[in-house]
C-alpha positions as CSV (number, residue, x, y, z in Angstrom):
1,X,49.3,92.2,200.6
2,X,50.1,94.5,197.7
3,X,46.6,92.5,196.3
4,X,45.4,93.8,198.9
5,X,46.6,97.6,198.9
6,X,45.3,97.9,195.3
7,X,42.1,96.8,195.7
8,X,41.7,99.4,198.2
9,X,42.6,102.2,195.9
10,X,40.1,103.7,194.0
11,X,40.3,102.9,190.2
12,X,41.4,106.6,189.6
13,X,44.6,106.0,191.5
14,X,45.0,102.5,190.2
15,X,48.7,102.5,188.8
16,X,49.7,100.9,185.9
17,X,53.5,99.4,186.2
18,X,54.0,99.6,182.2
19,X,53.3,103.2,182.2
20,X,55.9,105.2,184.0
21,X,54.6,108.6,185.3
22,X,54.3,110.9,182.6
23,X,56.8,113.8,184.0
24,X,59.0,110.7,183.7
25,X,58.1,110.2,180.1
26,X,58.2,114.1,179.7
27,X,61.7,114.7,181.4
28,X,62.9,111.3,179.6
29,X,61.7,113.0,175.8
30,X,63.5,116.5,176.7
31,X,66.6,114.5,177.4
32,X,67.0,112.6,174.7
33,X,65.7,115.2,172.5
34,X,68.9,116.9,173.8
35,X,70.6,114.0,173.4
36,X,69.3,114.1,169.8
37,X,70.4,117.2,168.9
38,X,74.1,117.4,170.6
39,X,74.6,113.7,168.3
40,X,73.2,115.2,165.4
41,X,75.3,118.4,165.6
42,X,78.6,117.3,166.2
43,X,78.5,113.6,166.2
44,X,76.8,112.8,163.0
45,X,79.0,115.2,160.9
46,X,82.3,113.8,162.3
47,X,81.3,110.7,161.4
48,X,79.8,111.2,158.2
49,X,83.5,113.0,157.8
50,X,85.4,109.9,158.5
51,X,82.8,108.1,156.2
52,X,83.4,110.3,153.1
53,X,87.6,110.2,153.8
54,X,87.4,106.4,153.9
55,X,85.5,106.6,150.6
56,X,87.5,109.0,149.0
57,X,90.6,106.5,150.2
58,X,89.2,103.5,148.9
59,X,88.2,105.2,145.6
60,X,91.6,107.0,145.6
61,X,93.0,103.7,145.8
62,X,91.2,102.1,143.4
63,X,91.8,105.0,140.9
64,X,95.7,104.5,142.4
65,X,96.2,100.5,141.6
66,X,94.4,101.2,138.3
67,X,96.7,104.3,137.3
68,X,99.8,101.7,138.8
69,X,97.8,98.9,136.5
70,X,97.9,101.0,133.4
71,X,101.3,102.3,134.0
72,X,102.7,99.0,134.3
73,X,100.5,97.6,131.1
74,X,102.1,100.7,129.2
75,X,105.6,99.7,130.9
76,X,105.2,96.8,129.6
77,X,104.3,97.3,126.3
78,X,107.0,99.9,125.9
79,X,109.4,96.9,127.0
80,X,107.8,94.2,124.6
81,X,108.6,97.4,121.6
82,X,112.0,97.6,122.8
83,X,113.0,94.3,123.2
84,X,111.4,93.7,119.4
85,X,113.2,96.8,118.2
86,X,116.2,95.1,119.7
87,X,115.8,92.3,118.1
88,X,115.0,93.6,114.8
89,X,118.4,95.7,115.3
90,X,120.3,92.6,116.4
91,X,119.0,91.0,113.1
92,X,120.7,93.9,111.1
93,X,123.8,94.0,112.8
94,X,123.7,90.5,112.1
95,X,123.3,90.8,108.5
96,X,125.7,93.4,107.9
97,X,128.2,91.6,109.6
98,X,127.7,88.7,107.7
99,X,127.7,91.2,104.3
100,X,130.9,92.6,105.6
101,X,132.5,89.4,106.7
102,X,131.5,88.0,103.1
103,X,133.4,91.5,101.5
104,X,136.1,91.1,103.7
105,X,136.4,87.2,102.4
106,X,135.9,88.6,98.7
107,X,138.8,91.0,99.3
108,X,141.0,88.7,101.2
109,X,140.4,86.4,98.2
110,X,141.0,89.3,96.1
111,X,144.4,90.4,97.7
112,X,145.2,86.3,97.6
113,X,145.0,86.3,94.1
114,X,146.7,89.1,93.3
115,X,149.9,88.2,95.4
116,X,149.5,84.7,93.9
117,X,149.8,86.3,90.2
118,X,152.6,88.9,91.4
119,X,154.7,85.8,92.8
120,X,154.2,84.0,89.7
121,X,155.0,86.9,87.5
122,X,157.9,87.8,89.6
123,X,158.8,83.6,89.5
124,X,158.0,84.0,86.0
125,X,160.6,87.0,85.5
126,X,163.5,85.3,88.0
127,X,162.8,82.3,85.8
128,X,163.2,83.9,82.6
129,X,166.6,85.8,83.6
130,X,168.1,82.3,84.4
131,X,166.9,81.2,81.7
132,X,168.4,84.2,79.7
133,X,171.6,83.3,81.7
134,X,171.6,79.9,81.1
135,X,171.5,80.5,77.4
136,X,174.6,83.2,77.4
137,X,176.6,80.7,79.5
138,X,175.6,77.7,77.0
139,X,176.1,80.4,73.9
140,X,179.6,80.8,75.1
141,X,180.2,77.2,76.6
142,X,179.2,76.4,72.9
143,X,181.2,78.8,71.2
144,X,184.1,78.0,73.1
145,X,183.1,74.1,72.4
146,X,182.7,74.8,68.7
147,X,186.2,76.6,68.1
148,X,188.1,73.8,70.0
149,X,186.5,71.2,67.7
150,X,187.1,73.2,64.9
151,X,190.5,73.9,65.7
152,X,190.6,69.8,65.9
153,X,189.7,69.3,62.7
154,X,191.5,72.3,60.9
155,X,194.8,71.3,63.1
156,X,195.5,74.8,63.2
157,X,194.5,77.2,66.2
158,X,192.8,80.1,65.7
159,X,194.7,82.4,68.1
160,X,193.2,85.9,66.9
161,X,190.5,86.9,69.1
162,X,188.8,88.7,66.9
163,X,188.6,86.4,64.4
164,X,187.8,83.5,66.8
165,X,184.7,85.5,67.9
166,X,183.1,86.2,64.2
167,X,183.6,82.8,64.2
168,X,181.2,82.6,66.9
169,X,179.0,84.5,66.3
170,X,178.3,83.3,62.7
171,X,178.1,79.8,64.1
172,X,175.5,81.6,66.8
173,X,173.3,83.3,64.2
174,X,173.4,80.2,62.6
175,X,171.8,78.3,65.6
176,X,169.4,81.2,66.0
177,X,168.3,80.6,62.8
178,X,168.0,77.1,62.1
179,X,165.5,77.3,65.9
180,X,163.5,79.9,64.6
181,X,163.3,77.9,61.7
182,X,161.9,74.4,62.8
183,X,159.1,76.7,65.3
């Protein structure tokens, strides 16, 4: 039937079903001309807002991790300086105790030596006073010794004191000089 219907129309009136009316087509334009314009006034610019604050983020935080990238590079290389400057003082210390541990050893050794030679001189001294002693004591065990056996042989005693020690003493002086004869 609708074959039928348009094949009665006259060709003028003949309606193509692509083609909507045209105050359709008119009416449809000024809308989304409207349409158009309200996006691109208030739309558009918001987003092309957002778009440029994203960017800016992404490049802020690219310049960010880079500025955190070199500040940790210089971190540490300030860290590697230290720790070498460290070391380079540890070495020092090192050595200068070693230099002062060797002076101390040199002056213990020192000190050592010294004590060693003032105990032996002081030995040496102590020795030499017994010795002294020993030779007074023998001088007058000697003497004493001496007059008995002369007294033996002469079968007198020499009772004077003063006598008896000239006699001693000449027989001494004697002795002293017959050992500083044979050195």
């Amino acid at each position: 039937m609708s074959l039928l219907a348009a094949e009665e129309l006259p060709m003028e009136q003949k309606v193509n079903p692509l083609l909507p009316p045209v105050y359709d087509i008119v009416w449809s334009l000024i809308v989304f001309a409207v349409i158009l314009f309200v996006f691109w006034k208030f739309v558009l610019p918001k987003f092309q807002e957002v778009l440029n604050q994203r960017e800016d983020q992404i490049e802020g935080g690219i310049q960010r991790a880079e500025a955190a990238q070199a500040e940790a590079k210089a971190a540490l290389e300030k860290y590697n300086a230290q720790l070498a400057e460290a070391r380079t003082e540890a070495a020092q210390i090192r050595d200068d105790a070693r230099t002062q541990g060797s002076k101390i050893i040199a002056d213990m050794k020192a000190q050592a030596t010294e004590e060693s030679n003032r105990i032996v001189e002081s030995g040496n001294k102590q020795l030499e006073a017994q010795r002294a002693s020993v030779v007074s004591d023998l001088r007058k065990e000697m003497g004493e010794n001496s007059i008995n056996l002369a007294e033996r042989l002469l079968g007198e005693q020499l009772s004077d004191n003063v006598k008896r020690s000239g006699t001693i003493d000449n027989f001494l002086a004697d002795l002293d000089g017959v050992g500083t004869a044979r050195k």
